[in-house]
C-alpha positions in Angstrom: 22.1 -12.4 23.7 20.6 -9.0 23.9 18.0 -8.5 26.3 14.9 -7.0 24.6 15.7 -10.9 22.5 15.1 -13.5 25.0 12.2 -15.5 23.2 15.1 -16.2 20.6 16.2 -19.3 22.2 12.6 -21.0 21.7 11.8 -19.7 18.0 12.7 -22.1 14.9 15.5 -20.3 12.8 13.5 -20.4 10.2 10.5 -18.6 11.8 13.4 -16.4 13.0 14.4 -15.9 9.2 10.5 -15.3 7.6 10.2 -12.8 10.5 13.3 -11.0 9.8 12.2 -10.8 6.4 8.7 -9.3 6.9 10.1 -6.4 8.9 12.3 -5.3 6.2 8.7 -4.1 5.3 8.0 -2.2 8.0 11.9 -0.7 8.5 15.1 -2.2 6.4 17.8 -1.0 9.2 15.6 -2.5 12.0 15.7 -6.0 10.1 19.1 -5.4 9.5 20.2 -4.7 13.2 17.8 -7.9 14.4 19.4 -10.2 11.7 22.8 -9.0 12.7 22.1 -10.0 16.4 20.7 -13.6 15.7 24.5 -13.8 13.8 26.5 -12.9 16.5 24.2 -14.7 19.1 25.2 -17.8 16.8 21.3 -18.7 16.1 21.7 -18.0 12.2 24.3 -18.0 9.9 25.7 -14.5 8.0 24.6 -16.0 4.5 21.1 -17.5 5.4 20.6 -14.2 7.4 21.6 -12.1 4.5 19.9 -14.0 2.1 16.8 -13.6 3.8 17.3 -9.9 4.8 17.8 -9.8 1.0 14.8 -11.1 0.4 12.3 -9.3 2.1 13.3 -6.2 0.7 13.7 -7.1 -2.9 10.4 -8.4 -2.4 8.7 -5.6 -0.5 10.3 -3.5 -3.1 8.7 -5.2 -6.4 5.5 -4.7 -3.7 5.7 -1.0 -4.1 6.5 -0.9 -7.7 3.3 -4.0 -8.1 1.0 -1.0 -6.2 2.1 1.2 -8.5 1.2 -1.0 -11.7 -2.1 -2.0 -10.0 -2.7 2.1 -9.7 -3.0 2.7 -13.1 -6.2 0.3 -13.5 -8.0 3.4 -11.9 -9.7 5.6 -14.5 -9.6 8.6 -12.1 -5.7 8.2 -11.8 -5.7 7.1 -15.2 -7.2 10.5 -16.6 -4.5 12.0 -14.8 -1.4 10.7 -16.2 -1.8 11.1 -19.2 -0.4 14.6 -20.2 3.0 15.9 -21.6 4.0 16.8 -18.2 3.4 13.5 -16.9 5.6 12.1 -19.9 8.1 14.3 -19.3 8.1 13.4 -15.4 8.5 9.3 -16.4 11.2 10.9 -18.8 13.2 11.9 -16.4 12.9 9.5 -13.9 13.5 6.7 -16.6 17.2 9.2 -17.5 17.8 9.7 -13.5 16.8 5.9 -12.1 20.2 4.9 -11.3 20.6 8.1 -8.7 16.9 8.0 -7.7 16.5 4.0 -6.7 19.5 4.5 -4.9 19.2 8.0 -2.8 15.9 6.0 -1.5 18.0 4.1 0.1 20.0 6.9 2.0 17.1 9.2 2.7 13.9 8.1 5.0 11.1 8.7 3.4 11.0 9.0 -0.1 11.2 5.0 -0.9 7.8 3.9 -1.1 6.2 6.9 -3.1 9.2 6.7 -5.5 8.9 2.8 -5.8 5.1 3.5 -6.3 5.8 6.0 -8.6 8.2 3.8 -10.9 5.4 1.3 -11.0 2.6 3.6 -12.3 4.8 5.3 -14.9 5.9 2.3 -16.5 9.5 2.7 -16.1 10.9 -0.5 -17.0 10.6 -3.1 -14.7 14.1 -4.4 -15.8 16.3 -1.9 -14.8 14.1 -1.4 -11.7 14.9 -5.2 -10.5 18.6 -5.1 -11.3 19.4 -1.2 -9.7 16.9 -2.5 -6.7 18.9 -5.8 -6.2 22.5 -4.8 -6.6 21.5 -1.0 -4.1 20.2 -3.8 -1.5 22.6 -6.1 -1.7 25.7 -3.2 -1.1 23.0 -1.7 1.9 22.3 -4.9 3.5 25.7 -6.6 2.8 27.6 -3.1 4.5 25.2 -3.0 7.1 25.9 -6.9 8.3 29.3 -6.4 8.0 29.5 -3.0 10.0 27.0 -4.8 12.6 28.8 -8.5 13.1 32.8 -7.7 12.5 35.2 -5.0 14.7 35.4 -2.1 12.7 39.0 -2.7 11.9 38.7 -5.8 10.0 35.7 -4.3 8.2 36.9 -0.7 8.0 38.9 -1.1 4.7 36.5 -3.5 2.6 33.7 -1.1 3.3 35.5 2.5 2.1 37.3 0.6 -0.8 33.5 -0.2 -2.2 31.9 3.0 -0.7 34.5 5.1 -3.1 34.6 2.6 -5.8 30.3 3.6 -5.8 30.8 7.0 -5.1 33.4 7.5 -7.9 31.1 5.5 -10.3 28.0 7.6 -9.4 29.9 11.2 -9.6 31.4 9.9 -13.0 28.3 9.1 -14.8 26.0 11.9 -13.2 28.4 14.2 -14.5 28.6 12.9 -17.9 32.4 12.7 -17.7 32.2 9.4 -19.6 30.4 10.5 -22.5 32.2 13.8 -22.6 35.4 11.4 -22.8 34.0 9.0 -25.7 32.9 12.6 -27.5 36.0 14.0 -29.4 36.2 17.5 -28.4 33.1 17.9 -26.2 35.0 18.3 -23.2 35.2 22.0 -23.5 32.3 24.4 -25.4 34.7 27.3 -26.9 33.9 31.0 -26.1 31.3 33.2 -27.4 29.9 36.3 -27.3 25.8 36.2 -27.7 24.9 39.9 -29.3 24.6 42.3 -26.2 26.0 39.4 -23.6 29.4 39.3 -21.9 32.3 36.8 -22.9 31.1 33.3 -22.3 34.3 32.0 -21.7 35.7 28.4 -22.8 34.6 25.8 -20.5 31.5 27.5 -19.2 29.0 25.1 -20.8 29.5 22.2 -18.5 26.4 21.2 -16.7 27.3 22.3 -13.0 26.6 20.2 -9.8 23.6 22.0 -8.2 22.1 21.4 -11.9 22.8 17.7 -12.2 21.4 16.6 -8.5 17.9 15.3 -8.6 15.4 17.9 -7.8 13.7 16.0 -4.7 16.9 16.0 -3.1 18.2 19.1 -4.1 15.1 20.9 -2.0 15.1 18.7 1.2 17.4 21.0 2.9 15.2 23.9 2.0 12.0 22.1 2.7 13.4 21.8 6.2 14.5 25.0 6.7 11.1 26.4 5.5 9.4 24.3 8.4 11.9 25.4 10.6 11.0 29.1 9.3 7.4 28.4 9.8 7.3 27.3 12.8 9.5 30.9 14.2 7.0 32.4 12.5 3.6 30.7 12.9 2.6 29.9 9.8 3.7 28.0 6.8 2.3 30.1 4.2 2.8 33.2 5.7 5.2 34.1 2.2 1.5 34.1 0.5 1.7 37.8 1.9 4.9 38.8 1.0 3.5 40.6 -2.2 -0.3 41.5 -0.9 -1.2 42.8 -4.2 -0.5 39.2 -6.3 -2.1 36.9 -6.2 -0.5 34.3 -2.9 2.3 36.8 -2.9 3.0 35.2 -6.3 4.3 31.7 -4.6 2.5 29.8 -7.7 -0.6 29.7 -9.5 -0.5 33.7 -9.6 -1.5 35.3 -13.2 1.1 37.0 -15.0 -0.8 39.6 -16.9 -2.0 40.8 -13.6 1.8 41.0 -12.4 2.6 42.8 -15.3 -0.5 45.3 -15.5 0.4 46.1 -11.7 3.4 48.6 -12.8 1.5 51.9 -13.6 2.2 55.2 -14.8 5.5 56.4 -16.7 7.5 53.4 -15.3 4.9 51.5 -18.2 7.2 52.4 -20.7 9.7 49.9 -19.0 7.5 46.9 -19.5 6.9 45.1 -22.9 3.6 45.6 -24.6 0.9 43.1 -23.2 -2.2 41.8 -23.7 -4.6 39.2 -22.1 -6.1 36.8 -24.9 -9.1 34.6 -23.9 -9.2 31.3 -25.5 -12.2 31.2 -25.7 -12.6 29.3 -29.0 -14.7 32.1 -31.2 -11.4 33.8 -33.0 -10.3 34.1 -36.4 -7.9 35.0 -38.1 -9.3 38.2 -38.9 -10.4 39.2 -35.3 -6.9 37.8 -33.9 -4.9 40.7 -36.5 -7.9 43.6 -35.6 -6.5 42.6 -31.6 -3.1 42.1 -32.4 -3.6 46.1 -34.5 -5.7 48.0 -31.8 -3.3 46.7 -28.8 -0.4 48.5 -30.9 1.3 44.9 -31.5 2.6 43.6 -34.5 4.3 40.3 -35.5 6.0 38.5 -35.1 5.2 38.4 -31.4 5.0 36.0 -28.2 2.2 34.4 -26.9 2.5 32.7 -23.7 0.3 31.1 -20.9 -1.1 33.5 -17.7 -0.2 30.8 -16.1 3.2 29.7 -15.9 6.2 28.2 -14.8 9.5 28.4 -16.1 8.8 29.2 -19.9 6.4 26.0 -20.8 4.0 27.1 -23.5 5.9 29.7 -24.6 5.3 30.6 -28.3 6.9 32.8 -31.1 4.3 33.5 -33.9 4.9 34.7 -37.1 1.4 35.8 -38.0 -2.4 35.4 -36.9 -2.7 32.2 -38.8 0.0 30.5 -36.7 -1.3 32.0 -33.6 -4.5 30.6 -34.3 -3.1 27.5 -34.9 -1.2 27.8 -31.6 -3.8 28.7 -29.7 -5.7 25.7 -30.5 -3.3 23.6 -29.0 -3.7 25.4 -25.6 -6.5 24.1 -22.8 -10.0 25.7 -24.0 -11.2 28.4 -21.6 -7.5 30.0 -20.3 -6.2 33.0 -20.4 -3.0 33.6 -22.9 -0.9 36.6 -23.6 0.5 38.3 -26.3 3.6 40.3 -25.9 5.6 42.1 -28.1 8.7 40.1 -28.7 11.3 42.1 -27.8 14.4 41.4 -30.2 17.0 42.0 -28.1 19.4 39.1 -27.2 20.2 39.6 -23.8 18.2 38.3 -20.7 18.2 38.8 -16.9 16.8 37.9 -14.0 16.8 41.0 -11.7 15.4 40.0 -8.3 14.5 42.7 -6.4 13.8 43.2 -2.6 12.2 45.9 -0.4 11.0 45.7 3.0 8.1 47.2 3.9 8.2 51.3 5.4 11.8 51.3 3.4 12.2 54.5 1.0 14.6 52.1 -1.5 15.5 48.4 -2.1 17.9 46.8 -3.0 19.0 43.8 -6.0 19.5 40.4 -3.9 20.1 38.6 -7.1 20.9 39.3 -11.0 21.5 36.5 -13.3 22.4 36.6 -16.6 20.6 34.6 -19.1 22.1 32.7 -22.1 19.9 30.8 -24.6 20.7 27.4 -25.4 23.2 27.5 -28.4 25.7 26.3 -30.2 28.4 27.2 -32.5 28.7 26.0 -36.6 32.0 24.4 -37.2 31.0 24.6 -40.9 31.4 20.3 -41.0 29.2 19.4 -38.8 25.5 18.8 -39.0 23.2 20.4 -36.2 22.0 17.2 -34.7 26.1 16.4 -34.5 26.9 20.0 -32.8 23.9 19.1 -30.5 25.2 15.7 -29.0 28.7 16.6 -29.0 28.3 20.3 -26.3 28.4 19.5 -23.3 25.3 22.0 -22.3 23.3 21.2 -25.1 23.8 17.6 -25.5 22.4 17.5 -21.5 19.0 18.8 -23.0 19.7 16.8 -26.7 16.2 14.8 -26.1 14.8 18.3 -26.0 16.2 19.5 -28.6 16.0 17.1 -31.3 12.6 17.0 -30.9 12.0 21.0 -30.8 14.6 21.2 -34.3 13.5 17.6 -35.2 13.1 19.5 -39.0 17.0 21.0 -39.0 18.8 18.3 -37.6 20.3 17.9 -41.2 21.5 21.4 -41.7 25.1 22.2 -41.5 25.8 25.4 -39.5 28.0 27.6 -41.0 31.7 27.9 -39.2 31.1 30.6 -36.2 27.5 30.4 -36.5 25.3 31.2 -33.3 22.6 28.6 -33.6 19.3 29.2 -31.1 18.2 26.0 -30.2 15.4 27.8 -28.3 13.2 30.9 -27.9 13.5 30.7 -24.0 16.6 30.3 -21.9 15.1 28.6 -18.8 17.4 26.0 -17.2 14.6 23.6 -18.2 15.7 23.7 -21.8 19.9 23.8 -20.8 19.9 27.8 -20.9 23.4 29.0 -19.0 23.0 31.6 -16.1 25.7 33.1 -14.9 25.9 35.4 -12.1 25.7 39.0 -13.0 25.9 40.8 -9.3 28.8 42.5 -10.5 27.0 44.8 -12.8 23.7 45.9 -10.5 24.9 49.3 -10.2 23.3 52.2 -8.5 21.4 53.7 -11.4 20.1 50.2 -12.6 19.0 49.6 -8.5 17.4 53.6 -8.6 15.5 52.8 -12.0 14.3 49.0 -9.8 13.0 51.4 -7.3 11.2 53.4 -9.3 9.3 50.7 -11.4 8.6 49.0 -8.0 7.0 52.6 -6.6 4.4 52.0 -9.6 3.7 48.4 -8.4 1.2 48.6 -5.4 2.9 46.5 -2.5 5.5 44.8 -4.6 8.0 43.9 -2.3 9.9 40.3 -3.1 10.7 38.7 -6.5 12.4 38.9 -9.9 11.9 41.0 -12.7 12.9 38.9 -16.2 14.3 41.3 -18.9 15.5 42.2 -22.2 18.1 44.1 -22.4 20.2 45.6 -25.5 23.3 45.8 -24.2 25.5 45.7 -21.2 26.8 49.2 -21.0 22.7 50.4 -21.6 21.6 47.8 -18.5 23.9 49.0 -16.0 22.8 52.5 -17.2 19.1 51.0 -16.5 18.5 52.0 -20.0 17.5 50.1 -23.1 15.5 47.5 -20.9 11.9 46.0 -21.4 10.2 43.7 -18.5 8.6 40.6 -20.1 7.6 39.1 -16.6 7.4 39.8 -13.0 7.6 37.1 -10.7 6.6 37.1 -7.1 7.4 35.4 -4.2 7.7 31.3 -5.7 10.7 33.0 -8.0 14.2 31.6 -7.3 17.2 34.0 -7.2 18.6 32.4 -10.2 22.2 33.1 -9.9 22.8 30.3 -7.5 22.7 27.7 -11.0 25.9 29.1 -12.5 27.5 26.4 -13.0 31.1 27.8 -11.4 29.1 28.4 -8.1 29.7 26.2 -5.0 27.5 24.0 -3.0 28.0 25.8 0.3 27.6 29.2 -1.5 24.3 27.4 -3.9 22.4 26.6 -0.3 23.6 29.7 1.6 21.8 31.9 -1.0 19.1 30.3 -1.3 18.7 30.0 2.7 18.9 33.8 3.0 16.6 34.4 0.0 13.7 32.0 2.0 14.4 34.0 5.7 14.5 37.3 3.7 10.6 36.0 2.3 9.3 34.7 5.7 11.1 38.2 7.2 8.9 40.3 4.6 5.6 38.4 4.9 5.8 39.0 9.1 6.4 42.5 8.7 3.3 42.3 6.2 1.1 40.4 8.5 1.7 42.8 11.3 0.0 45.6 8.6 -3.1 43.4 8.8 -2.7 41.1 5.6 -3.3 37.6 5.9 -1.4 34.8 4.7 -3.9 32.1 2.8 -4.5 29.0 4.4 -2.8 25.7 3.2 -6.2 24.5 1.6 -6.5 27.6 0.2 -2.7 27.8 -1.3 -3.4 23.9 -2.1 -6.4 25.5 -4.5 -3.3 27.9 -6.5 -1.3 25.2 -7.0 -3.5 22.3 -8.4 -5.0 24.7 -10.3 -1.5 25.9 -11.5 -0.4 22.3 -12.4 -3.4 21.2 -13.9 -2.8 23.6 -16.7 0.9 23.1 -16.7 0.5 19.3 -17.8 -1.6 20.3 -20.9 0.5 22.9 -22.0 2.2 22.4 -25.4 6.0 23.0 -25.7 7.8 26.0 -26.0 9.5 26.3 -29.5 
């Protein structure tokens, strides 16, 4: 019998079994390990001790998701989940349970608030039971069996079922089964958007950076920011990599302000913008007199100050829809109206200079495909929808944004936007575009960053007419500047590798911390976290009242 066990021999098994149980609440592998000693000691048996172990953790399980029911009974917290981006949160979760329930199993730390989490959101309580059961029974079961037989008698049983999940998991996240049950969805065919390179065939498919849940997808870079923040002394210190923007333009900045920072002749290289309060004393009449003296016309785009990843993004046809539109925004916050800049192409230019440098250089260029698809001439647009691969992964989405045209039948070869923007939150395709950041498009970078006070870090989003013109860095026009919280975009292209996805994005955070030390040491000071924690609660308040983009 192990030592640190001795009062063992004095203790009823069943005392020995309701205590194994209720430490399963404080740590499931420590309850594991202690039931897995009284076995081999010969004080329990296996399936009284597993039955127990089973117990507690189903039980302390429902607990957390119980908390999370009992939560909502709080008119505070209440208040606060009731918005579209709260929706869309319980959405997801509902669409990713199976992965979520059981990575909280793997990784320490995010069980309880997930479990909580399921609770307050009203994600069925069904499928929460049966995922929790079955993921504790293969952890605890594997676990006794690792702890109480010799490896080699185990060693088979537990990599036969470890693959058998594996396989399972990699199969359905992937959305190989429905792809196979989809006749001719395996493969989107190649196209050529107006402006764009070749998509080729196959390049629809959803990659594997894309399909991994976003909480797990960042530990790694969590971790190394702490790492980087503790080299450098501070955890905000990116909040200084741009000095100018608001917190370097990590979140919450205001995008009007980003855009009114590039001065001079390099203007001519930025779309036409406008702040709009909304304020609640327009009209129609005094929205076309703004629209008229700002040298706009409509159609054009009116979009939040405050932003993240095109939400509340709108195209308006005229000043009676934008003052429809408008109305559905929070009262009192700033909007803008921006030309709308026809052309089909899009890229994300991300753009780095350290400070004292005469030139910088393009860390990152992405290009931009809207979400599409192609007329077949047979098929109705709700059918071309659910059968591609790309867009059926965002077909929720976009029933609901075409919800009146899901009858029509595309003509055969017909491009069919399924969306202004072509964010990867509505299933837009980026693909890397390095390749084509020549030296005159990096010279014209430089000299629209030269107009920008202290812009040193983050990603110009623009419109481009063709491919020949944007390597010429002709024919362009900025619709948003994005500071430091902007994500060298390249790394989602669905051919791109793990390894290569992380090692990007590694050097794009120690390139950040890098800037804002050299920026500190010129006497500007990073915010505090309380203050940062202002920028973004102010950011997501706003976010989760947004309307959708159309």
């Amino acid at each position: 019998m192990p030592t640190f066990l001795p009062f063992l021999a004095e203790t009823s098994p069943a005392a020995l079994l309701l205590g194994i149980a209720l430490l399963t609440l404080l740590h499931e592998d420590v309850a594991i390990a202690a039931g897995a000693g009284l076995i081999t000691s010969g004080t329990v048996d296996l399936s009284v001790a597993a039955l127990a172990l089973l117990g507690g953790i189903v039980a302390g399980d429902v607990m957390f998701y119980a908390l999370g029911t009992l939560s909502r009974r709080s008119g505070w917290l209440q208040r606060r989940m009731e918005g579209p981006a709260l929706q869309r949160c319980r959405a997801a979760l509902e669409r990713n349970l199976l992965t979520a329930l059981l990575a909280c199993r793997l990784v320490p730390g995010i069980l309880m608030p997930t479990y909580v989490a399921c609770g307050a959101m009203r994600v069925s309580f069904a499928r929460f039971a049966l995922i929790t059961v079955g993921s504790a029974t293969l952890h605890a079961g594997g676990l006794l069996l690792l702890l109480t037989s010799s490896l080699e008698a185990s060693a088979v049983e537990i990599q036969a079922a470890g693959l058998l999940l594996v396989g399972a998991l990699v199969l359905a996240r992937s959305g190989a089964l429905a792809r196979l049950r989809r006749p001719g969805g395996a493969e989107t065919p190649a196209v050529r958007l107006p402006g764009m390179p070749l998509v080729p065939a196959g390049s629809g498919a959803v990659g594997l950076a894309e399909r991994i849940w976003p909480p797990l997808f960042y530990i790694p870079l969590a971790v190394q920011w702490i790492a980087l923040g503790i080299k450098h002394r501070s955890l905000t210190l990116p909040t200084v990599a741009n000095p100018t923007i608001e917190a370097g333009g990590l979140l919450g900045e205001s995008k009007i302000a980003c855009l009114d920072m590039v001065r001079g002749p390099a203007r001519r290289w930025v779309a036409t913008s406008v702040p709009l309060a909304n304020d609640g004393r327009w009209t129609s009449e005094s929205l076309r007199e703004l629209v008229a003296g700002a040298g706009l016309a409509f159609p054009l785009v009116l979009k939040p100050d405050i932003g993240w990843r095109g939400l509340g993004v709108r195209l308006v046809a005229d000043a009676d829809a934008l003052l429809t539109d408008l109305a559905t925004f929070p009262a009192g916050c700033t909007m803008i109206l921006q030309a709308y800049v026809p052309y089909a192409g899009e890229v994300g230019v991300f753009y780095v200079r350290r400070p004292g440098e005469a030139h910088g250089f393009i860390f990152s260029m992405t290009f931009r495909y809207f979400p599409h698809v192609v007329g077949d001439g047979r098929s109705t647009l709700a059918e071309l929808i659910e059968r591609d691969p790309r867009a059926g992964w965002k077909a929720e989405l976009h029933r609901a944004t075409l919800r009146d045209r899901l009858h029509e039948v595309p003509e055969a070869g017909a491009i069919v936007r399924l969306h202004l923007v072509g964010s990867s939150r509505v299933g837009g395709l980026y693909k890397d575009a390095r390749a084509y950041a020549t030296a005159a498009l990096t010279r014209r970078f430089d000299e629209i960053a030269d107009a920008m006070p202290n812009f040193h870090f983050g990603r110009f989003d623009v419109r481009f007419a063709s491919v020949e013109r944007l390597m010429e860095g002709e024919d362009i026009q900025i619709i948003e500047v994005n500071g430091a919280g902007a994500e060298a975009i390249h790394v989602w292209d669905p051919d791109f590798r793990m390894a290569d996805v992380y090692a990007d994005l590694f050097r794009q955070q120690a390139l950040m911390f890098e800037i804002g030390a050299l920026n500190r040491a010129r006497g500007f000071r990073p915010l505090s976290l309380r203050e940062l924690a202002g920028f973004q609660q102010r950011q997501q308040r706003l976010l989760s009242v947004y309307p959708a983009s159309n």
